[in-house]
C-alpha positions as CSV (number, residue, x, y, z in Angstrom):
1,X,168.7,120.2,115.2
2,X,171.3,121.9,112.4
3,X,169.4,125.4,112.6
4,X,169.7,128.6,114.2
5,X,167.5,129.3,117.2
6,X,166.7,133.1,115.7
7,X,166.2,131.4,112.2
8,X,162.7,132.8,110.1
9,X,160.7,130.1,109.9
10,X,157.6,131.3,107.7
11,X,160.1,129.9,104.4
12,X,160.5,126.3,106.3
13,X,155.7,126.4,107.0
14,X,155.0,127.3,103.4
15,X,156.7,124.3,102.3
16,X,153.6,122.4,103.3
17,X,151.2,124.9,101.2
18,X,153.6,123.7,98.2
19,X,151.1,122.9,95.5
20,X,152.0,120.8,92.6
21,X,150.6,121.6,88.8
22,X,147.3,120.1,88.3
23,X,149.2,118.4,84.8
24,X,151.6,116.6,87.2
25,X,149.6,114.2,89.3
26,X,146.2,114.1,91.2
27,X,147.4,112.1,93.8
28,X,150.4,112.4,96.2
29,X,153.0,109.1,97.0
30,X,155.1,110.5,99.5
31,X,155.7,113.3,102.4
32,X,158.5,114.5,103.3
33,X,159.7,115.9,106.1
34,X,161.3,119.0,107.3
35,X,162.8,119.6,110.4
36,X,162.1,122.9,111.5
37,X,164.0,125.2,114.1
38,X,163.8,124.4,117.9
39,X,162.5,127.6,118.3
40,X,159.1,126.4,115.9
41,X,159.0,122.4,117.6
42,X,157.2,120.8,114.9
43,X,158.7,119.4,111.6
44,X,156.7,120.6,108.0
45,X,156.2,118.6,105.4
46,X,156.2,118.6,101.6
47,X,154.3,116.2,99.2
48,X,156.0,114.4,96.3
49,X,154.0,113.5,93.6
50,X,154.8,111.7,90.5
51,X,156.8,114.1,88.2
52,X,157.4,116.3,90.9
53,X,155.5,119.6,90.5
54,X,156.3,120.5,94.6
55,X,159.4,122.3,96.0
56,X,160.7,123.9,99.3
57,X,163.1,126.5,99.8
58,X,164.8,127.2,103.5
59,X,167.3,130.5,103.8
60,X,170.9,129.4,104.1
61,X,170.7,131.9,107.4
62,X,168.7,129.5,109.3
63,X,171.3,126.7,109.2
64,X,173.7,126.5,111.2
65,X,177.6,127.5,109.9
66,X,180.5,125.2,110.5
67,X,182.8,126.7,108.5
68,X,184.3,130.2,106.9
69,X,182.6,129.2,103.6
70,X,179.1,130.3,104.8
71,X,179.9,134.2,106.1
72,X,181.6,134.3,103.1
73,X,180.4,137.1,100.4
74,X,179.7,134.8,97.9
75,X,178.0,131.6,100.2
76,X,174.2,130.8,98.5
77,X,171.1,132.9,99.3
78,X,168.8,129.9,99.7
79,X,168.3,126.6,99.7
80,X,166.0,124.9,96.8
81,X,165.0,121.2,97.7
82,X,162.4,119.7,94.5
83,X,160.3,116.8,95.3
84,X,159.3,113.7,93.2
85,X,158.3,110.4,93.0
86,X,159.6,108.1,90.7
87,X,158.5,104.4,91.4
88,X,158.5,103.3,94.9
89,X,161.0,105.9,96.2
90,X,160.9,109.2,96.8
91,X,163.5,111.9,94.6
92,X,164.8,115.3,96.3
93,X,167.2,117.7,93.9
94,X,168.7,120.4,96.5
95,X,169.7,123.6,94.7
96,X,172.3,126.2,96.2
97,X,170.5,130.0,95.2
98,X,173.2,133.0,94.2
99,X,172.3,136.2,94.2
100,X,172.7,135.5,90.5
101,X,171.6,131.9,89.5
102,X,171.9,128.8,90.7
103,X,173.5,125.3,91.2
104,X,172.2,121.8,91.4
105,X,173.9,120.2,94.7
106,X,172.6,117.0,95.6
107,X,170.6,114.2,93.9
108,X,168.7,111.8,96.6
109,X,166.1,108.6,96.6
110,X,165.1,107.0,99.8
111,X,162.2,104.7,100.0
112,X,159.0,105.0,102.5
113,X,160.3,105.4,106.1
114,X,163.9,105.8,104.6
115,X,165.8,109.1,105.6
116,X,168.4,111.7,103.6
117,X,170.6,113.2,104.9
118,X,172.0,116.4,102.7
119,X,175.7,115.8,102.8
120,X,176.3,117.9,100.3
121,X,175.6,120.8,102.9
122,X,179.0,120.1,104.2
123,X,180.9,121.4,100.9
124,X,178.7,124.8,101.4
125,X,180.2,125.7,104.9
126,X,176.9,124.2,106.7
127,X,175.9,121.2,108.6
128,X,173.8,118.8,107.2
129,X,170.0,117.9,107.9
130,X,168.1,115.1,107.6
131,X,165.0,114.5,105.5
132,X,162.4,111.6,106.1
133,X,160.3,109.7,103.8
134,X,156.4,109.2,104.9
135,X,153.4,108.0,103.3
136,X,151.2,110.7,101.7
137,X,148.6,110.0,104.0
138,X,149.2,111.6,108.0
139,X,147.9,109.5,110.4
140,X,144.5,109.9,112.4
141,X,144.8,113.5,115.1
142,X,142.0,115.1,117.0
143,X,140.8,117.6,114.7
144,X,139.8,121.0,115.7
145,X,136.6,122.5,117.6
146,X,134.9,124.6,115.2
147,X,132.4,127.2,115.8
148,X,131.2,130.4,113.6
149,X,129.7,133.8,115.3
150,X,128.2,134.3,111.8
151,X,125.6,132.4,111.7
152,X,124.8,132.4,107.7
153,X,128.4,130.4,107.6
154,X,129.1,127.0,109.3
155,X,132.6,125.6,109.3
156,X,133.6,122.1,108.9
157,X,136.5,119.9,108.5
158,X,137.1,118.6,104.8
159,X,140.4,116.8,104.7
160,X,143.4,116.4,107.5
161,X,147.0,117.0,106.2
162,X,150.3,116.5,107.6
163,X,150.6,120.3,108.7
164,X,147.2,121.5,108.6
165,X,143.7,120.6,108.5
166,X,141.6,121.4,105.1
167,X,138.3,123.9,106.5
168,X,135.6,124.1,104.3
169,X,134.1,127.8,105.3
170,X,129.6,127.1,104.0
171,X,127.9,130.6,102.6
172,X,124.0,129.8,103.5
173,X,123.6,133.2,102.6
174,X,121.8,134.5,99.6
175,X,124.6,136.9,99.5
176,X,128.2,136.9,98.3
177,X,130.8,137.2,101.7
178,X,132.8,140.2,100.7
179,X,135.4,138.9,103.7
180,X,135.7,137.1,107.1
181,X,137.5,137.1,110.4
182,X,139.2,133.1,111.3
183,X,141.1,132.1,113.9
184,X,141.8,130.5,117.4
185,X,140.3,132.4,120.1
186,X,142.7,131.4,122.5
187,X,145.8,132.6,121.4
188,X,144.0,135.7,120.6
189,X,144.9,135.8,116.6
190,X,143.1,136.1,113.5
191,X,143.5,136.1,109.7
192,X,140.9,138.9,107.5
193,X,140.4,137.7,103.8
194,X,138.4,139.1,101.5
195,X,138.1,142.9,100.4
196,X,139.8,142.7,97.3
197,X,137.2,144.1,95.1
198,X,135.7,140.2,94.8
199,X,133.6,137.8,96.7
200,X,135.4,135.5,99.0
201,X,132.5,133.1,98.6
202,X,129.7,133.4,96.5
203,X,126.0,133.3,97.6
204,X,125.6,129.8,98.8
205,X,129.5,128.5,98.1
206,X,131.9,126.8,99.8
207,X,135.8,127.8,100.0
208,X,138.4,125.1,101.5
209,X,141.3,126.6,103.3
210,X,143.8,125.1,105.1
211,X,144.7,126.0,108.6
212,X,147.2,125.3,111.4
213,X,144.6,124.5,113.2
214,X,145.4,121.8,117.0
215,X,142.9,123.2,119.3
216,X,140.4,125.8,118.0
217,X,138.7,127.7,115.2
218,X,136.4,130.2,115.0
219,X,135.0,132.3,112.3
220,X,134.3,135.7,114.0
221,X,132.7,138.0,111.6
222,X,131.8,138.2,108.2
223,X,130.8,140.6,106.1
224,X,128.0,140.9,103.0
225,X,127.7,142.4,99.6
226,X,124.7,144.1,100.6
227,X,126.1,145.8,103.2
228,X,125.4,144.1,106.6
229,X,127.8,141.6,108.7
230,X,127.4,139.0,111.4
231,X,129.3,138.3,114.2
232,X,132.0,140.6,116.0
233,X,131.3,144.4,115.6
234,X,134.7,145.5,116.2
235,X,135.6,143.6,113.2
236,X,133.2,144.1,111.0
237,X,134.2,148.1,111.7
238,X,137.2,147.4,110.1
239,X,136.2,145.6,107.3
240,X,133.4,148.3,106.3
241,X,136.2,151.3,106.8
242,X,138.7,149.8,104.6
243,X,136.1,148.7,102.1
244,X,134.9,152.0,101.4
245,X,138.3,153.7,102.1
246,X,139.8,151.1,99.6
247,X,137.0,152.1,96.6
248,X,137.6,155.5,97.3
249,X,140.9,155.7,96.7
250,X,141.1,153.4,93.8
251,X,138.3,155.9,92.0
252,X,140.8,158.4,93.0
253,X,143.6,156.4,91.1
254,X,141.5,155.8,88.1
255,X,140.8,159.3,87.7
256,X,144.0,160.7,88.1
257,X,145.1,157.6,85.3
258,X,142.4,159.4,83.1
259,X,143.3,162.2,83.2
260,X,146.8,161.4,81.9
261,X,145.3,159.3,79.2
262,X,143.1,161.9,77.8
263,X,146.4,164.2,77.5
264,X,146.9,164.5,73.7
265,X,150.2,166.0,73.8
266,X,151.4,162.6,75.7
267,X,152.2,159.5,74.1
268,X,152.0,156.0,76.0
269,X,155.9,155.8,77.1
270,X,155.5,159.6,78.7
271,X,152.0,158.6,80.2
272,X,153.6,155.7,82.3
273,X,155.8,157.8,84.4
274,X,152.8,160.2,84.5
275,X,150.4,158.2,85.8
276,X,152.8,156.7,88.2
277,X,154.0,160.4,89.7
278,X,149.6,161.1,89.9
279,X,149.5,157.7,91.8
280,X,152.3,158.4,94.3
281,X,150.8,162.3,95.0
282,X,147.2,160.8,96.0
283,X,147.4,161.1,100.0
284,X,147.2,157.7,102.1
285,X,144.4,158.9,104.9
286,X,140.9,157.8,106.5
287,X,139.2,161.0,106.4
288,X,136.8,161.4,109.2
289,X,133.9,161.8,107.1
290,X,134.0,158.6,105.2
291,X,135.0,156.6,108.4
292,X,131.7,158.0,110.1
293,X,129.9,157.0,107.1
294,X,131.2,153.2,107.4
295,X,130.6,152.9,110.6
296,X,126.4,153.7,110.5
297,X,124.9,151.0,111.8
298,X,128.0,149.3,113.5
299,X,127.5,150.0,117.5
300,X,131.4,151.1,117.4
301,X,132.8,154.3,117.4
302,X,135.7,154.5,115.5
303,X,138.6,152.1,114.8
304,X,141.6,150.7,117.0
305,X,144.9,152.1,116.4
306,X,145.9,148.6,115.4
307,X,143.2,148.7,112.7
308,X,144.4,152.2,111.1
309,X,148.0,151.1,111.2
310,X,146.3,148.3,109.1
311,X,144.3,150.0,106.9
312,X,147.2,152.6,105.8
313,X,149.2,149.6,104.7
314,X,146.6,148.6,102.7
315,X,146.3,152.0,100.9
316,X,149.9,152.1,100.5
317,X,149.7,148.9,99.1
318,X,146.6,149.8,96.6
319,X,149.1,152.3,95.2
320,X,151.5,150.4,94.5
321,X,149.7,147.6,92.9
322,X,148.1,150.2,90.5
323,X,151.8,151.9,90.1
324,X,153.4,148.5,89.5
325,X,150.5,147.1,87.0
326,X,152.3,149.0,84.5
327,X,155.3,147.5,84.6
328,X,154.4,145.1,82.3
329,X,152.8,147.3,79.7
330,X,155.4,148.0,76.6
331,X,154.9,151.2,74.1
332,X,154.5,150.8,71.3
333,X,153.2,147.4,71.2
334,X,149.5,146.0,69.6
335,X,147.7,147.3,72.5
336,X,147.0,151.2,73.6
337,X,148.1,152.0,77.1
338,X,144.4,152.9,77.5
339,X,143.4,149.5,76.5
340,X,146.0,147.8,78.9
341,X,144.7,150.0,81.6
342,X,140.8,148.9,81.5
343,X,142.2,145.4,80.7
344,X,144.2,144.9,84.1
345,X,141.1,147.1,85.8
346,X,137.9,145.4,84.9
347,X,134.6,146.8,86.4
348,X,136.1,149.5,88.2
């Protein structure tokens, strides 16, 4: 297999999240797939659709060198491989990423069951892979036990992909799910969504997801817009704290961003860097106070390490949202800086 044992391979799995535009095509007419590193086991696959619309790119560090052309300063970044269809055979482009641009490499068609192989690696320093052509369609796998600890949602399986299986996550709540815990209980892991200042799923919706699903999943906790949660307390601890951490610090952040708005001697292109410097001096902590307060009614006493290493992040990362939001804002232009500001934060 032509890649490196220690290779990253989260750039080689989100190949198969690769969506096309909805404009493109409705209906896929090929897979293709990727081999992965020995170090993952299982190949990834992308789907072609008619006018393309899906891509994949794989870092030029996970292949394997074969000559002094890749350690060389100015080898390619990444590799860009662009999927079509075009009649009954399946198209993939391969582009070489510079730190600065690109170039087209390789030109491919292969037909169902057909494979590539991308020779054209060779002339970069690195040695070729192959790519296979597959119908759209996976064949038939067991799918995964599902089970839900929240009782007011009720998992099931909507569609089976190549890579993943497509869960549809059922709210029969009257209230909107502010976030959720999912996962597979025995390898001990977990993904949170939600908490974003809007519902994950709405009072009585449904959201698909797809997940990586072979032997288990489990939906451990989920919290409500009114308040309350079901299933794992630990979990639900977390989610409350960084909830009301999360709006606390974002009222923080609009009020400092007032201030500097209602500073007449100030026009917008000093306010930018003024609001940024307020953002940046607002202190990234879980007072004890407001943690004690998020946690009535939860039979936990206070958060896991793990979970406050988490929850900083996300404050960190709250600031810097806000502070980056105004990148895009230009002075002078046909709207206020205080316009843009309630514009890119509605309701808050």
């Amino acid at each position: 297999m032509p890649f490196r044992r220690s290779a990253v391979t989260a750039a080689l799995l989100c190949a198969g999240c690769a969506k096309p535009p909805a404009s493109i095509s409705h209906e896929a007419r090929f897979a293709i797939e990727i081999p992965s590193p020995p170090s993952h086991g299982r190949p990834s696959h992308v789907l072609a659709f008619n006018g393309g619309g899906s891509s994949s790119q794989i870092p030029f560090s996970s292949l394997i060198p074969i000559s002094w052309q890749a350690r060389s300063p100015a080898a390619p970044v990444t590799l860009q491989l662009d999927f079509s269809a075009e009649g009954d055979r399946a198209r993939i482009v391969s582009y070489a990423l510079y730190q600065h641009g690109r170039k087209k490499v390789g030109d491919h068609r292969a037909r169902l069951d057909q494979s590539v192989e991308l020779t054209e690696l060779r002339g970069l320093g690195f040695h070729p892979f192959d790519l296979r052509v597959l119908p759209a369609t996976p064949p038939p796998r067991p799918a995964p036990a599902l089970s839900s600890e929240a009782p007011s949602l009720q998992l099931s399986v909507a569609k089976e992909n190549w890579d993943t299986f497509t869960i549809a996550i059922h709210n029969l709540s009257t209230h909107a799910v502010l976030a959720y815990a999912i996962g597979d209980r025995s390898r001990m892991n977990a993904t949170e969504a939600g908490l974003d200042r809007r519902p994950a799923i709405p009072p009585g919706g449904t959201l698909a997801r797809d997940e990586f699903a072979t032997g288990s999943l489990t939906l451990f906790c989920a919290l409500f817009d009114d308040g309350t949660w079901q299933g794992d307390p630990a979990i639900a601890a977390g989610f409350k704290v960084r909830l009301a951490a999360t709006e606390a610090l974002q009222r923080q952040i609009d009020q400092a961003a007032a201030r500097v708005l209602a500073d007449p001697s100030l026009d917008d292109a000093a306010r930018v860097p003024r609001i940024r410097a307020a953002i940046d001096a607002l202190p990234e902590e879980l007072p004890p106070a407001l943690v004690r307060k998020a946690l009535a009614g939860v039979p936990v006493q206070d958060l896991t390490e793990n979970q406050r290493r988490v929850l900083l992040y996300a404050l960190h990362n709250l600031k810097w949202g806000n502070s980056e939001s105004l990148t895009h804002f230009q002075p002078g232009g046909s709207i206020t800086l205080a316009g843009y500001w309630d514009l890119t934060h509605p309701g808050e």
